[in-house]
Each structure stands twice: as C-alpha cells, then as structure tokens.
ChimeraX commands (.cxc) that place a marker at each C-alpha (Angstrom):
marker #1 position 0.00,0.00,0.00 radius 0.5
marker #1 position 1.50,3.24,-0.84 radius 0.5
marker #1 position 1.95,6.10,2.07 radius 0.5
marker #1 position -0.32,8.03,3.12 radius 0.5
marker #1 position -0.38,11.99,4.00 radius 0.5
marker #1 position -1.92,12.68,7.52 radius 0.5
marker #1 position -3.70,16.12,7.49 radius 0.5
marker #1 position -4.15,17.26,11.21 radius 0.5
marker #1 position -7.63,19.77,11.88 radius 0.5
marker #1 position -8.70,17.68,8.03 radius 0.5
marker #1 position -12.30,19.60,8.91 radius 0.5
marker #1 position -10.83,22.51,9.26 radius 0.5
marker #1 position -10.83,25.66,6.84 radius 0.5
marker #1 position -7.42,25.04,5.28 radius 0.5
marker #1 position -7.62,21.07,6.04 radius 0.5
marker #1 position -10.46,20.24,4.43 radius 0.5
marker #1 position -9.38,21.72,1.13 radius 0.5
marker #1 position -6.19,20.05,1.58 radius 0.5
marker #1 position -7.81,16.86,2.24 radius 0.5
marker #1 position -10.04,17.81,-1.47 radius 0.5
marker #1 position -7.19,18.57,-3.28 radius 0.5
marker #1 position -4.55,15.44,-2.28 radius 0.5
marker #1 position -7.46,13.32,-3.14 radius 0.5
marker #1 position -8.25,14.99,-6.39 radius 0.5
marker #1 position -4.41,14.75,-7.21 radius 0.5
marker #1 position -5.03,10.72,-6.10 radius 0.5
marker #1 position -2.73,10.71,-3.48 radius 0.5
marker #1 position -3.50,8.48,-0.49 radius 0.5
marker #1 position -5.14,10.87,2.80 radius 0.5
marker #1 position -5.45,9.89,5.91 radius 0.5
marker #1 position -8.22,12.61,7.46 radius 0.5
marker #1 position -7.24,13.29,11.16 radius 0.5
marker #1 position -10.18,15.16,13.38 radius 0.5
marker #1 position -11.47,14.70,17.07 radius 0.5
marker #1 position -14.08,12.52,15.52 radius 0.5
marker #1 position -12.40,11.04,13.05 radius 0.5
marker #1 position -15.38,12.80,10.61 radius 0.5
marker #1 position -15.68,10.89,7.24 radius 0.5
marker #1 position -14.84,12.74,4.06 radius 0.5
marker #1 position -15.06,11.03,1.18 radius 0.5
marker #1 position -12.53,9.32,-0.21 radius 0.5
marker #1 position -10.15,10.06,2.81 radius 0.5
marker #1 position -9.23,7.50,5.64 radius 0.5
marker #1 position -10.82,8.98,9.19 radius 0.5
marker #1 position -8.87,8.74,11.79 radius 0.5
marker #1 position -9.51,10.15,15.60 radius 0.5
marker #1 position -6.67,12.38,16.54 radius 0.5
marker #1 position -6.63,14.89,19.50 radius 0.5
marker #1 position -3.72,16.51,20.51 radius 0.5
marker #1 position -4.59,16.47,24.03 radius 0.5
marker #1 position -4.64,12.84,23.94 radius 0.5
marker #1 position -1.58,11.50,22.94 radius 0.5
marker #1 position -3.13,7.83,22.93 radius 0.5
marker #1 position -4.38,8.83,19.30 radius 0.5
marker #1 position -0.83,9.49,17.65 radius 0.5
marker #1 position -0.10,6.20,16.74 radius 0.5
marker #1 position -2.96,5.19,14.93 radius 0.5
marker #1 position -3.19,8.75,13.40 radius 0.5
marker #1 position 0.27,8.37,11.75 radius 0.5
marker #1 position 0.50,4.72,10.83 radius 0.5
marker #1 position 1.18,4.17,7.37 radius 0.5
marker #1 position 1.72,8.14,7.22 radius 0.5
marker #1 position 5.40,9.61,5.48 radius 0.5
marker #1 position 3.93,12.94,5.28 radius 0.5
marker #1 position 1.61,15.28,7.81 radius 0.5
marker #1 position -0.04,18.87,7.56 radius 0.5
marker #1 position -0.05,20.49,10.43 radius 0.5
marker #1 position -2.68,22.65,12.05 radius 0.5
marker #1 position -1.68,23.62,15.39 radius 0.5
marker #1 position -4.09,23.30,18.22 radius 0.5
marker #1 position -7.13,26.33,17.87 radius 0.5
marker #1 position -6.56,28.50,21.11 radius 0.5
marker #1 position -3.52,27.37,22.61 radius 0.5
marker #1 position -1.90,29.74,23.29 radius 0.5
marker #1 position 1.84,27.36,23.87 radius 0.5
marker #1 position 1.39,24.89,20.47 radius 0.5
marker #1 position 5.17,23.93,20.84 radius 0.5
marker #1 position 4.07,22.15,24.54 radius 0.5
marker #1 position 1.45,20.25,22.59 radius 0.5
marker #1 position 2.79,19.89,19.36 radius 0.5
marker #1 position 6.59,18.33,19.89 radius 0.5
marker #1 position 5.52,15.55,21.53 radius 0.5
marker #1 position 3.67,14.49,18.44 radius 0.5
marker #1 position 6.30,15.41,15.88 radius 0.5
marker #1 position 8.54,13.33,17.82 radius 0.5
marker #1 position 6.37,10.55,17.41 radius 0.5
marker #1 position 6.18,10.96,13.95 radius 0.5
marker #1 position 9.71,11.10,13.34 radius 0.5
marker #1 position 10.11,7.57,14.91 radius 0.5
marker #1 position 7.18,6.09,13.15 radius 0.5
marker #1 position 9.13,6.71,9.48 radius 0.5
marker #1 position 7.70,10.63,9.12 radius 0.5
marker #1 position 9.87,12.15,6.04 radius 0.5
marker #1 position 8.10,15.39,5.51 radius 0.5
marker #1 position 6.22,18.12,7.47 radius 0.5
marker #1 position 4.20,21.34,6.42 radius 0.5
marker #1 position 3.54,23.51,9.23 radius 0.5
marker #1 position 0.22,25.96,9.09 radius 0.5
marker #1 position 1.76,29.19,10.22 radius 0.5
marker #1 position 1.42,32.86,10.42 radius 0.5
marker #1 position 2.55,35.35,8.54 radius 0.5
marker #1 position 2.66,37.31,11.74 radius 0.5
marker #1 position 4.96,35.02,13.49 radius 0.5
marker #1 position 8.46,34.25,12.08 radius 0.5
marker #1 position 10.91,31.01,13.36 radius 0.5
marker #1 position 11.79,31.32,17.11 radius 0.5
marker #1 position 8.60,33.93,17.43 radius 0.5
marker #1 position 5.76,33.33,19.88 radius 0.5
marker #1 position 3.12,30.64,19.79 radius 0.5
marker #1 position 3.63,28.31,16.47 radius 0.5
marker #1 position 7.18,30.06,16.03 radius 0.5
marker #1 position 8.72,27.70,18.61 radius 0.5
marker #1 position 7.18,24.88,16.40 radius 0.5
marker #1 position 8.44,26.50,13.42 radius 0.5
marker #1 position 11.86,26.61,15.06 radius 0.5
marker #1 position 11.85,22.56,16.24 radius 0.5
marker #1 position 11.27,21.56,12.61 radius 0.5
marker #1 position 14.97,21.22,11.03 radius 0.5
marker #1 position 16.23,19.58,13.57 radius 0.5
marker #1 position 13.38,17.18,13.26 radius 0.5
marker #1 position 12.85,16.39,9.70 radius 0.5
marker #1 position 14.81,16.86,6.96 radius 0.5
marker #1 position 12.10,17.80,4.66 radius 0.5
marker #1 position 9.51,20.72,6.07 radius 0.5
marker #1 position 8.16,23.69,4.84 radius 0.5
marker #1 position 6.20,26.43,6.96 radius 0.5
marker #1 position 3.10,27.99,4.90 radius 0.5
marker #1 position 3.09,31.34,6.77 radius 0.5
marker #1 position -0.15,33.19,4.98 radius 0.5
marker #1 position -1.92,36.06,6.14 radius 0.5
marker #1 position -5.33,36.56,7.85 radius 0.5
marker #1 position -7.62,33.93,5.62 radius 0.5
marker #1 position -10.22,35.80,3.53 radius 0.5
marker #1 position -13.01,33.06,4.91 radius 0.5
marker #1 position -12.61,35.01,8.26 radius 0.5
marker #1 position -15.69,37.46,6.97 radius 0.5
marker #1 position -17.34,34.38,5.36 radius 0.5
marker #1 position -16.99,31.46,7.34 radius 0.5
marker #1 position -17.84,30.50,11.49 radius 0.5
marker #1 position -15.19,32.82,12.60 radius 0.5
marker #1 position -15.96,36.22,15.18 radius 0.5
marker #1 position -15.37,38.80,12.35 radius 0.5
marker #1 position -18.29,36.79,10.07 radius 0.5
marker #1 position -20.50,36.03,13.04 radius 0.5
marker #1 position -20.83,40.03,13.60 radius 0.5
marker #1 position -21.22,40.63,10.21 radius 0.5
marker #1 position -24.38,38.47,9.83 radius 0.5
marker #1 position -25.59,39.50,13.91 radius 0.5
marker #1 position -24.57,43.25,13.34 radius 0.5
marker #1 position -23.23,44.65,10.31 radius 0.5
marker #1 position -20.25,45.10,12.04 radius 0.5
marker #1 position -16.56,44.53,12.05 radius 0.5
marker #1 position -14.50,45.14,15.37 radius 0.5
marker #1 position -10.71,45.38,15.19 radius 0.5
marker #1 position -7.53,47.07,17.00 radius 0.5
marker #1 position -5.92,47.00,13.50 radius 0.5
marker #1 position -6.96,50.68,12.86 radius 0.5
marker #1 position -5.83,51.88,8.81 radius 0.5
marker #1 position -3.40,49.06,8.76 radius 0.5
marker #1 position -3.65,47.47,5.62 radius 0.5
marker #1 position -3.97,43.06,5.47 radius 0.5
marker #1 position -2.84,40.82,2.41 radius 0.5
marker #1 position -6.04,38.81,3.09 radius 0.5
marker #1 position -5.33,35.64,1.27 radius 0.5
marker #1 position -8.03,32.62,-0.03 radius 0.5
marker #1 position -7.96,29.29,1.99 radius 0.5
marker #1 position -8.40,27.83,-1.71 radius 0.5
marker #1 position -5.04,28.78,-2.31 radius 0.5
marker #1 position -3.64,28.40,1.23 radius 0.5
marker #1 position -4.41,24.51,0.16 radius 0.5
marker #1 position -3.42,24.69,-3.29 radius 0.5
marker #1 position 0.11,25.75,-1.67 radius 0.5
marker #1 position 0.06,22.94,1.04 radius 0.5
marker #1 position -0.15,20.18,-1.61 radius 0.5
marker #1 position 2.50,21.59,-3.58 radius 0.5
marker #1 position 4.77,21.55,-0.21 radius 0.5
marker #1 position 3.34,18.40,0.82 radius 0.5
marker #1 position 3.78,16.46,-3.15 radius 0.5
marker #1 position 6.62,18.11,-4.99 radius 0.5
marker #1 position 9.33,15.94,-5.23 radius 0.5
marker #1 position 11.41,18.62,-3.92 radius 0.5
marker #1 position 9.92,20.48,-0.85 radius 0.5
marker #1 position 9.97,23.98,-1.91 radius 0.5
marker #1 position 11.41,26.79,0.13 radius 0.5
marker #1 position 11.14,26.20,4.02 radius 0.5
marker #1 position 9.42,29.56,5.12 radius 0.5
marker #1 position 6.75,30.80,2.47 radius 0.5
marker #1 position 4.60,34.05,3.16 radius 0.5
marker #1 position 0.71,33.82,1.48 radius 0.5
marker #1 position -0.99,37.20,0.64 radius 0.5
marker #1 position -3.71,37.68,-1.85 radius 0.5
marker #1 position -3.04,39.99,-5.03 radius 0.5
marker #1 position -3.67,43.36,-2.66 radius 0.5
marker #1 position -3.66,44.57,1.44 radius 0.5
marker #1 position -6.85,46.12,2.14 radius 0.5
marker #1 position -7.74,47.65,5.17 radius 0.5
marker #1 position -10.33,46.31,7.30 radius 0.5
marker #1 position -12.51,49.57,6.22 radius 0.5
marker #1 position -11.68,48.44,2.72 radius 0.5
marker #1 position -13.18,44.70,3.29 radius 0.5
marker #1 position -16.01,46.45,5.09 radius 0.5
marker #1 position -17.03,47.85,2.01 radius 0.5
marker #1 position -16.53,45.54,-0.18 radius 0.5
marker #1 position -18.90,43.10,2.23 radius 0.5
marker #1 position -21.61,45.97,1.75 radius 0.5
marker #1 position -21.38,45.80,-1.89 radius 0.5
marker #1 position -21.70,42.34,-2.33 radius 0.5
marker #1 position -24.17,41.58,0.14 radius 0.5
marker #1 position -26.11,44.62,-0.52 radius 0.5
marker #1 position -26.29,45.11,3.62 radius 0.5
marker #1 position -24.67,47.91,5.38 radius 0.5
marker #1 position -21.52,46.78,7.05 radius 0.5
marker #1 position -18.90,49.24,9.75 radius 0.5
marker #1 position -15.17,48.33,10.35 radius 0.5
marker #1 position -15.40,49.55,14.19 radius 0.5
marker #1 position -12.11,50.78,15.68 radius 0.5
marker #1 position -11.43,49.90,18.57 radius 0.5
marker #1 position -8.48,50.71,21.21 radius 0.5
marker #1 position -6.30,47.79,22.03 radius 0.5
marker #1 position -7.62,47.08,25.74 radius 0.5
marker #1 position -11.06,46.92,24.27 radius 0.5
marker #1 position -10.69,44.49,21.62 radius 0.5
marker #1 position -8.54,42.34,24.24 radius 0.5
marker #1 position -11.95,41.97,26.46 radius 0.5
marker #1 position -14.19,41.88,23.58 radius 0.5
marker #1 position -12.41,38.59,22.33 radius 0.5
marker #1 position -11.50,37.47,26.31 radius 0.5
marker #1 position -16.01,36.46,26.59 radius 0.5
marker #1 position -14.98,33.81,24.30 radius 0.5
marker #1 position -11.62,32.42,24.48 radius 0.5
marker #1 position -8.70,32.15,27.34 radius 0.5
marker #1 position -7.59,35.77,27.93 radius 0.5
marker #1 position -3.63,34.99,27.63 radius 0.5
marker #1 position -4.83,34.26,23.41 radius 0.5
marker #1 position -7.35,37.30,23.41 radius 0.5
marker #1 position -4.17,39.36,24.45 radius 0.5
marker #1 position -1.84,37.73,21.41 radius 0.5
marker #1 position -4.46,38.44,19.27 radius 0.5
marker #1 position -4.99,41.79,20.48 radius 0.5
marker #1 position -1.20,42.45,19.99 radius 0.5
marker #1 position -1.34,41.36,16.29 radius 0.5
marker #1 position -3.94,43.58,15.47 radius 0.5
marker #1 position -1.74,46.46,16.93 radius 0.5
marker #1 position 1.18,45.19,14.79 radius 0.5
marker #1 position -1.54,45.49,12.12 radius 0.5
marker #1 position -2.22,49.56,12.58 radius 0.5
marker #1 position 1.64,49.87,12.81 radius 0.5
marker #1 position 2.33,47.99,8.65 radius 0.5
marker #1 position 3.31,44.86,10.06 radius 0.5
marker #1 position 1.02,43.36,7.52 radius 0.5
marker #1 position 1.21,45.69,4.50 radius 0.5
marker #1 position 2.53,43.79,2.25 radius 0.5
marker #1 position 2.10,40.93,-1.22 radius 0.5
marker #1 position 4.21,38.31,-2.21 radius 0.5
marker #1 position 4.55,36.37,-5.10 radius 0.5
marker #1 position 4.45,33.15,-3.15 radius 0.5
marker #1 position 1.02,31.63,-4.20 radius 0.5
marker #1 position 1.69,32.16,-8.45 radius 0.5
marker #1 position 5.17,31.03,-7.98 radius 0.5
marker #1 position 4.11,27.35,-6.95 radius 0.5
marker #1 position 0.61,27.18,-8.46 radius 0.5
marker #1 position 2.07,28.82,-11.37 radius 0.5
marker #1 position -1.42,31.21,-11.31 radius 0.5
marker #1 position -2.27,34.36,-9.36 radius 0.5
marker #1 position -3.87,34.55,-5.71 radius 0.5
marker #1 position -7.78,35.53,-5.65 radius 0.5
marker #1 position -8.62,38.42,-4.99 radius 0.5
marker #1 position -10.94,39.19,-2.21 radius 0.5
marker #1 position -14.16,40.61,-4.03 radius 0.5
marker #1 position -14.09,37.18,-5.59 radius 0.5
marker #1 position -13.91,35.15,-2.86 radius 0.5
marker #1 position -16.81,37.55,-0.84 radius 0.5
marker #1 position -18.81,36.81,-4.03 radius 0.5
marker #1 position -18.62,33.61,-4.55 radius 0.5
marker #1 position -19.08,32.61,-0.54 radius 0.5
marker #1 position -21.71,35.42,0.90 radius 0.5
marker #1 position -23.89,35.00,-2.23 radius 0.5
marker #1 position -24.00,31.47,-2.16 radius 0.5
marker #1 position -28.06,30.29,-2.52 radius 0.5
marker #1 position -28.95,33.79,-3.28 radius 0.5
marker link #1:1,2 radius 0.2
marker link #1:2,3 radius 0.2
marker link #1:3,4 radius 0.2
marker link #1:4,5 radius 0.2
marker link #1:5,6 radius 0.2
marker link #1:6,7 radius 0.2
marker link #1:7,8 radius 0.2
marker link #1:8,9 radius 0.2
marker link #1:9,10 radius 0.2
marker link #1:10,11 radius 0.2
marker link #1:11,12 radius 0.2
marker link #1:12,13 radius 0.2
marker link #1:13,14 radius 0.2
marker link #1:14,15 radius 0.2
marker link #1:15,16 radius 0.2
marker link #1:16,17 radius 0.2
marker link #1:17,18 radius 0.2
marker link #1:18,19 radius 0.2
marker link #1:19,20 radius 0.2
marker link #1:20,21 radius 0.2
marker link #1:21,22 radius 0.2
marker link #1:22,23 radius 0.2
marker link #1:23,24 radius 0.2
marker link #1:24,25 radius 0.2
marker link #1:25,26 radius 0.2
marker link #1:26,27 radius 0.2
marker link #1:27,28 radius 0.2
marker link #1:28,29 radius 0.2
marker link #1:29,30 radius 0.2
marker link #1:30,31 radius 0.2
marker link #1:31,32 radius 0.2
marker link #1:32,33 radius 0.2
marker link #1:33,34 radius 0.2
marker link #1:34,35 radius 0.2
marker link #1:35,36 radius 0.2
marker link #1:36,37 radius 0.2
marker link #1:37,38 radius 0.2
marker link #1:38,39 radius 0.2
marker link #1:39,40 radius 0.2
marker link #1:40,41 radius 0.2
marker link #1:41,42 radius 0.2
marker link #1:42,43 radius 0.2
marker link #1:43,44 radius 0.2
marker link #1:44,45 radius 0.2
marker link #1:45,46 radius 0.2
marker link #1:46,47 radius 0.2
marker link #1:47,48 radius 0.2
marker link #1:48,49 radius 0.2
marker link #1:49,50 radius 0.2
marker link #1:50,51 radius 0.2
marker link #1:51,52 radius 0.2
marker link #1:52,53 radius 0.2
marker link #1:53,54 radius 0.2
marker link #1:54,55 radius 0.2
marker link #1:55,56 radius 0.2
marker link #1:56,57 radius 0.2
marker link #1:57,58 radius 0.2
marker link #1:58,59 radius 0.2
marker link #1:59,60 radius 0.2
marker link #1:60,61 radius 0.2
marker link #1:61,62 radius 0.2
marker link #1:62,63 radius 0.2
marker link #1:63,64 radius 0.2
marker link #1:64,65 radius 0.2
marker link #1:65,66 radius 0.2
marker link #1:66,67 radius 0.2
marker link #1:67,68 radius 0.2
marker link #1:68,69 radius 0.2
marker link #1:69,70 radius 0.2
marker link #1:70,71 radius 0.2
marker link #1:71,72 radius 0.2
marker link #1:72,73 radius 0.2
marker link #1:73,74 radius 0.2
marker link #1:74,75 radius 0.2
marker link #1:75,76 radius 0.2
marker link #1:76,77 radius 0.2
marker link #1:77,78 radius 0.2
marker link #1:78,79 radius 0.2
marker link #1:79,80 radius 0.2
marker link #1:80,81 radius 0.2
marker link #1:81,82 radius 0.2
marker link #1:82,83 radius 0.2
marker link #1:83,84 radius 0.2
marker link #1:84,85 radius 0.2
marker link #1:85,86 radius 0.2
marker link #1:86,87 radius 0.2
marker link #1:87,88 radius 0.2
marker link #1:88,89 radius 0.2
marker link #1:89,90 radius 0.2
marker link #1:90,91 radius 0.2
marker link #1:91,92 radius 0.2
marker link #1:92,93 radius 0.2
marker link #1:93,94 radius 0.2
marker link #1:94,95 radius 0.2
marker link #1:95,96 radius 0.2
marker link #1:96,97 radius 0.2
marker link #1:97,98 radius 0.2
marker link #1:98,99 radius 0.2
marker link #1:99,100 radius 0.2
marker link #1:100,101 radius 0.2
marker link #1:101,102 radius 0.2
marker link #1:102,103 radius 0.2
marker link #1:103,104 radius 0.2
marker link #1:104,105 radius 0.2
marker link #1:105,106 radius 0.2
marker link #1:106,107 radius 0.2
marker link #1:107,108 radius 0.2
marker link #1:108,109 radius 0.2
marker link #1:109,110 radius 0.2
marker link #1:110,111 radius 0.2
marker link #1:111,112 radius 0.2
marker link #1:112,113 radius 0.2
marker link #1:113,114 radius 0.2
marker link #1:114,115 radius 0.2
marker link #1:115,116 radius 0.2
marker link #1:116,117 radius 0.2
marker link #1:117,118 radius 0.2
marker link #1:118,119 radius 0.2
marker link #1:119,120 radius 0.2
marker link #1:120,121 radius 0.2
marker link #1:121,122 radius 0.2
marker link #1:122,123 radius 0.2
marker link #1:123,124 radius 0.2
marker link #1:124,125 radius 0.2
marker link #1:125,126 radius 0.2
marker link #1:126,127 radius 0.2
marker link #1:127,128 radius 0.2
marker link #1:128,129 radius 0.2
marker link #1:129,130 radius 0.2
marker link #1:130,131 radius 0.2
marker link #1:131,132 radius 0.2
marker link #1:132,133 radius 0.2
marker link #1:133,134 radius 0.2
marker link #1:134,135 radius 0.2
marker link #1:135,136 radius 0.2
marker link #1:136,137 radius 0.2
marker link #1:137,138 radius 0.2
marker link #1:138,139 radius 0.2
marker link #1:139,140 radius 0.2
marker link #1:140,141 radius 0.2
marker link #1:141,142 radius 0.2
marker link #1:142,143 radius 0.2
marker link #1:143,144 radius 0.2
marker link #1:144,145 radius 0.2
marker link #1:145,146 radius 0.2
marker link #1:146,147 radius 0.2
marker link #1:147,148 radius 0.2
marker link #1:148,149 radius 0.2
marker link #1:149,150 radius 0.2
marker link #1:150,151 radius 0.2
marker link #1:151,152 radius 0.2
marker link #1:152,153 radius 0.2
marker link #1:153,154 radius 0.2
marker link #1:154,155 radius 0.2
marker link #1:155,156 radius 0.2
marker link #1:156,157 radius 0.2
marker link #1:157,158 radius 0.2
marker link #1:158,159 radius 0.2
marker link #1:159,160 radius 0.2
marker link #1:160,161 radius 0.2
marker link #1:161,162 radius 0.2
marker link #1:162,163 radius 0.2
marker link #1:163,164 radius 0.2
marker link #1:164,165 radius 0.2
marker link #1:165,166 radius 0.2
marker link #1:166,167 radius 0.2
marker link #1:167,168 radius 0.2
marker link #1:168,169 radius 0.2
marker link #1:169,170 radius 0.2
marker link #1:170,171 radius 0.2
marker link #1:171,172 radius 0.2
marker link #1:172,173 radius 0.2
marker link #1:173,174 radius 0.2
marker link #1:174,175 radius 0.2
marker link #1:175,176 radius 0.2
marker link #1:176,177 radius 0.2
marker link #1:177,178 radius 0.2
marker link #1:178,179 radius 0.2
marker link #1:179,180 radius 0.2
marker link #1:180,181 radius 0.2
marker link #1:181,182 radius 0.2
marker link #1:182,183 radius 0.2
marker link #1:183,184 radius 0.2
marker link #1:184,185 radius 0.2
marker link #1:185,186 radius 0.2
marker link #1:186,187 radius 0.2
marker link #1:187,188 radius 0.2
marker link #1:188,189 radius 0.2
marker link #1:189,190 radius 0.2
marker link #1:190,191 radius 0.2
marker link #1:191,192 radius 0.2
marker link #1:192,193 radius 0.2
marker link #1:193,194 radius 0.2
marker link #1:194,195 radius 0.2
marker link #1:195,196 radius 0.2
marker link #1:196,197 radius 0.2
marker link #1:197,198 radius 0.2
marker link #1:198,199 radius 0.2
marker link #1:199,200 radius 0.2
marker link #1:200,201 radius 0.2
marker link #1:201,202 radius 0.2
marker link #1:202,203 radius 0.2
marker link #1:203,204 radius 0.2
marker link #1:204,205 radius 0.2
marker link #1:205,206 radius 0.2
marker link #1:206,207 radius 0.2
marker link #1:207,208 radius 0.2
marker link #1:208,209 radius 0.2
marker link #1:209,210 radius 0.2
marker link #1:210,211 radius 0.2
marker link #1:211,212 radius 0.2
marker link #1:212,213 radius 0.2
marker link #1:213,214 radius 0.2
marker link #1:214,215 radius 0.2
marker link #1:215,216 radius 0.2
marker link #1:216,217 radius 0.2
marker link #1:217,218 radius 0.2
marker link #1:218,219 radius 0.2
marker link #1:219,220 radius 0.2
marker link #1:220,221 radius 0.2
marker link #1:221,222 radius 0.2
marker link #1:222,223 radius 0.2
marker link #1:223,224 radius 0.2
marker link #1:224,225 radius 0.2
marker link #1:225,226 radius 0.2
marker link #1:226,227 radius 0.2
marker link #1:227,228 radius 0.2
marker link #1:228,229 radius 0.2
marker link #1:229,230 radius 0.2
marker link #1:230,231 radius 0.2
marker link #1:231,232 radius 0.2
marker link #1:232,233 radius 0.2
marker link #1:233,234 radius 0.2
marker link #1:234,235 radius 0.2
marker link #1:235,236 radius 0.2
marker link #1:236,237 radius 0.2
marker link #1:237,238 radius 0.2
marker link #1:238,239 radius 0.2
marker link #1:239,240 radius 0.2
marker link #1:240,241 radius 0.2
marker link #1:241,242 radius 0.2
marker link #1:242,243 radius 0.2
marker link #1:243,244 radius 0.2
marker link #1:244,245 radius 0.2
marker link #1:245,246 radius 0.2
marker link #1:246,247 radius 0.2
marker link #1:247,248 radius 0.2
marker link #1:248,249 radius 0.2
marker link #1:249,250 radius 0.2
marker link #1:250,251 radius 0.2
marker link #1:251,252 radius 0.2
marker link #1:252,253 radius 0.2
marker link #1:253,254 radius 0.2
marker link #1:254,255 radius 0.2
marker link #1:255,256 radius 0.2
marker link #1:256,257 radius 0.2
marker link #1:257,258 radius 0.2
marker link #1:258,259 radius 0.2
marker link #1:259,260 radius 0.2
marker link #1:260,261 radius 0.2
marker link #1:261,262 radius 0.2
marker link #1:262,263 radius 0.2
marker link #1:263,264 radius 0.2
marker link #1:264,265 radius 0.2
marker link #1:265,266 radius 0.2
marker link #1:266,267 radius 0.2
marker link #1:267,268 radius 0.2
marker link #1:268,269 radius 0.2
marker link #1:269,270 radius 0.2
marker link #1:270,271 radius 0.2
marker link #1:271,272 radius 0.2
marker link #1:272,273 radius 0.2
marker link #1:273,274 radius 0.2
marker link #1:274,275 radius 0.2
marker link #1:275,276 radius 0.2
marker link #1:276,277 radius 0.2
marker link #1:277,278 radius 0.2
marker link #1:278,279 radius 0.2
marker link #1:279,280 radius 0.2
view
C-alpha cells in the first residue's frame, strides 16, 4: 500500500481543502479530526492533541503530515513536539507547518514549532499566509458580527492586510506536501492586494447589498471583547497582532502563491462573491 499523508484539523478551513485537493491529485489521505469525521474518499482517523493515545494510529502508514496547530492554545510547541517526535520515529519524512505570517521562526506561539522543525525532519516547509479571507465568510468572530450586526470590530486601525483565499492556502500545502522537492522552508501567502479592514467592510456591503462598519477599537477593548470567548492569555496575542496590524506589520504581497501554483492569488471581491452570495 503506498503512504499516506496525515492532514491534522482535516475539517478545518485550510484542512479540508487540503484533504479535497490530495485526493483529487489521487494521493492516499489519511483525514485526522477529534471525531475522526468521514470525508469522502479520505481514511478517518480520531486524533486529538490532548490525547496523545491517538498518535499512533493517526500516523501509521503516514510519510507525510499537515499540520494545524491546536485552535486557542496559546503554547502549540508544549502540545505539538511531543507528536512530531512521534512521527519522526514512526518513518515521518516530511512536514508542512500551518503558520502565520505574523509570526516568524523562534517567534511566539507556532514560532517555537516553526523553530523545532529542522532539527526534526529533513524535509519541512512552513506555509506562513496572512489573515484567511473566509474570516468574513466562514464561522469565525469577524463573520458572526457581520451576519448578527453589520459590524466589524478590530484594533488593527488603517493598517492594511494581504487577506489571502484558503483555496489557495491549500493549493500551496499540496504543492509543499507532493513536490518531489519540498519547496522553500518559510513561504509568506498574501492575496493579489492589502486592504484595510474599512476596505473589506465595504466591499462586504457591496456584495451583500447590507450595510456593514469596520469599528475601531483601542487595544484594551478588543482584548476583552475577544477574552467572553476564548482564554484571555490568546485574546491578548491576538490583540497584539492587530496592533502590529495599525503599525504595517502586515502591508505587504508576495509572489508566493503564483510562484508554486504557477497562477495568481484571488482576490478578495471574488472570494466575498462567490461565498456570501452562495443560494442567493
């Protein structure tokens, strides 16, 4: 039987269009979720990575993972190495990390993860894209108060985003995850422009034909306005990126996504039309 890839968080918004497109490529996918969730033409498999019990199974018959760190934890490298050492002694050759653009090696969080890899694996790559476009479409905060109140709250004042399509987050990951050479280790994903979040506001509006704010708020505020749903240690990190945000941290494009899909990023009106008028 030929190896398999293990996607991690294979429900997920960049997982499960990993998952699609290693399966429409006809590579072999072993889909890894807390309920180990069918999706056609994927192996389930139960994973948790609170429960180490699950590794095993999870990465048997496995030379390849993608990795989606742990949602809300706030120290993935306490969580994550245990696994990835695992994996490297049940035959793992290759590893794709989901990053963040905000967050190079040896940074905070997933940068500690980022930083374990080479001396793990010898093949690994680090997909490092910016704030995912699906955030004002999907199940996230920012498109929950769209729908409940035509509203966007932020810290990120006029700083400008390179929003950037799951769809080609995914498209990326396979490339890193298939190639017979694993492309370059630490690769940025933007979209084709950085908007502000005034900018997507608008766009929203247009599309949906509702009205739709970008509220600005201070730093403090948007800390405790995330804190009523998550652990306040990752409402401050998030807080603190948004600030990094309204300072040009994330003003920027690369040429990442075209380079190894060999076609340009979507742009964001495209991906708010084809998502929020969906059944219209």
């Amino acid at each position: 039987m030929t190896a398999a890839t293990l996607v991690t968080g294979a429900t997920g918004t960049t997982g499960s269009r990993t998952v699609a497109r290693l399966l429409a490529a006809g590579h072999r996918v072993r889909a890894a979720s807390r309920r180990a969730t069918p999706l056609p033409g994927a192996e389930p498999v139960r994973f948790d990575w609170y429960e180490p019990a699950t590794f095993e199974d999870a990465l048997t018959g496995a030379d390849r993972v993608y990795l989606v760190p742990p949602v809300g934890e706030p120290d993935p490298a306490s969580v994550m190495l245990p696994f990835l050492g695992r994996a490297r002694a049940a035959g793992v050759r290759r590893v794709v990390l989901l990053g963040s653009s905000a967050v190079p090696e040896g940074g905070p969080a997933v940068g500690e993860v980022h930083r374990a890899l080479p001396g793990l694996f010898d093949e690994w790559a680090v997909l490092r894209p910016s704030w995912f476009m699906q955030n004002f479409t999907g199940e996230h905060l920012h498109a929950r108060s769209i729908r409940e109140d035509g509203v966007i709250r932020t810290a990120a004042g006029d700083g400008r985003v390179g929003f950037v399509d799951a769809d080609d987050i995914a498209a990326v990951a396979v490339h890193a995850l298939t190639d017979d050479r694993v492309p370059d280790g630490d690769l940025v994903l933007t979209g084709p422009e950085a908007l502000s979040y005034d900018e997507v506001a608008a766009i929203v509006a247009e599309v949906t034909g509702r009205p739709v704010v970008h509220h600005h708020l201070t730093h403090d505020e948007f800390r405790d306005h995330l804190a009523a749903g998550m652990p306040r240690e990752f409402a401050e990190l998030l807080a603190g990126m948004d600030g990094a945000i309204a300072g040009g941290a994330e003003d920027r494009t690369t040429d990442t996504v075209r380079r190894l899909t060999g076609r340009p990023p979507t742009g964001f009106r495209v991906v708010a039309e084809r998502e929020l008028t969906r059944g219209r």
